[in-house]
C-alpha positions as CSV (number, residue, x, y, z in Angstrom):
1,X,-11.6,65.2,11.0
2,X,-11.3,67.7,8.3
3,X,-14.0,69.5,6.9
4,X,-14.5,69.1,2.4
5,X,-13.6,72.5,1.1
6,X,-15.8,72.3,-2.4
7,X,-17.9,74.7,-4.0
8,X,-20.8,72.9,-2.1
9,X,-19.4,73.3,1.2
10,X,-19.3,76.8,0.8
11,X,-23.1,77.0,-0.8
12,X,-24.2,74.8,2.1
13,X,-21.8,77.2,4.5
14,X,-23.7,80.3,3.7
15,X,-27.2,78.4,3.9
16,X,-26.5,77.7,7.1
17,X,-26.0,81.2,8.2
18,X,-29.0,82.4,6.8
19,X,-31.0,79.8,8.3
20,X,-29.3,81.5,11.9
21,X,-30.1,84.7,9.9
22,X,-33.7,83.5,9.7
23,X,-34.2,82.0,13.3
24,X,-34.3,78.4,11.8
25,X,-30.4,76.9,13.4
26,X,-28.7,77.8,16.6
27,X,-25.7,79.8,16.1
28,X,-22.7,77.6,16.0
29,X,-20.9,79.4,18.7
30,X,-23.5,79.5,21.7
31,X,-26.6,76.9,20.5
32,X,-28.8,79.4,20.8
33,X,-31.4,80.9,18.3
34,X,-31.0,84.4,17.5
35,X,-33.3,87.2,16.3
36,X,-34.5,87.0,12.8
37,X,-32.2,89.1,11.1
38,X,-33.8,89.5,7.8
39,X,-31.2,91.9,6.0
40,X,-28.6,89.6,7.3
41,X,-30.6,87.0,5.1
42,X,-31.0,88.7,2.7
43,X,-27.3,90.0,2.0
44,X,-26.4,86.2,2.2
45,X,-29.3,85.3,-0.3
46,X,-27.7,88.2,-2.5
47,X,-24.1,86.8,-2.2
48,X,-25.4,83.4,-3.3
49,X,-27.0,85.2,-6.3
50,X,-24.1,86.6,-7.0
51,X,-22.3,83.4,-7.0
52,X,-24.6,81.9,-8.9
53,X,-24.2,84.6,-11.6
54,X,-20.7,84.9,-11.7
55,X,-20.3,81.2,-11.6
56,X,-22.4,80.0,-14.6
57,X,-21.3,77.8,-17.0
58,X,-18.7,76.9,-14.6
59,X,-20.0,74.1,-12.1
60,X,-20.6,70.4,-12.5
61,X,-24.4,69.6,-13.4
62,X,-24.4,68.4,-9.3
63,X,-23.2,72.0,-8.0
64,X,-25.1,73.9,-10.3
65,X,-28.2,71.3,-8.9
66,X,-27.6,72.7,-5.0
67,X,-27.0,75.8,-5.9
68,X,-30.4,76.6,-7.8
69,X,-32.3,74.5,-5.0
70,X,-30.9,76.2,-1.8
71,X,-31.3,79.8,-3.1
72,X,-35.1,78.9,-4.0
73,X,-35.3,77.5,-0.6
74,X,-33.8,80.2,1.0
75,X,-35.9,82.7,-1.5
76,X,-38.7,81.2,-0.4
77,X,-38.4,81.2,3.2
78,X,-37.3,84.8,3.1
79,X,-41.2,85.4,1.6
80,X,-42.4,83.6,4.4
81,X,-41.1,85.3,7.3
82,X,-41.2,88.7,5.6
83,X,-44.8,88.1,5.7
84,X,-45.1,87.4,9.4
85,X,-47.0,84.9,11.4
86,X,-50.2,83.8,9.6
């Protein structure tokens, strides 16, 4: 079965790697949880961005949508672990 190749599956793509970035998903090739690797988050938050930017005015109302929700998501979950364990 063949993957989608869409501007969402490459948004959702580089979500996933932060969230192995941030600890959250196994990495695809062992299972296992790595590390947090927070400038490997944040360089993947920062492409994003970048897409995001370089992008507007360009995407359908629905890819624009996931888009602006995953990099708050991910935005916010960056502030969370940078701040440590509560």
């Amino acid at each position: 079965m063949a993957l989608e190749v869409s501007f969402t599956a490459l948004v959702i793509s580089l979500a996933s790697s932060t969230a192995v970035h941030f600890g959250d998903l196994g990495d695809p090739a062992t299972g296992q949880t790595q590390p947090v690797n927070l400038a490997g988050a944040a360089q993947t938050i920062e492409l994003l961005a970048i897409l995001e930017d370089k992008t507007r005015g360009n995407l359908t109302d629905d890819e624009r949508q996931v888009l602006t929700q995953v990099l708050a998501e991910l935005r916010l979950r960056y502030v969370e672990i940078a701040k440590g364990p509560k």
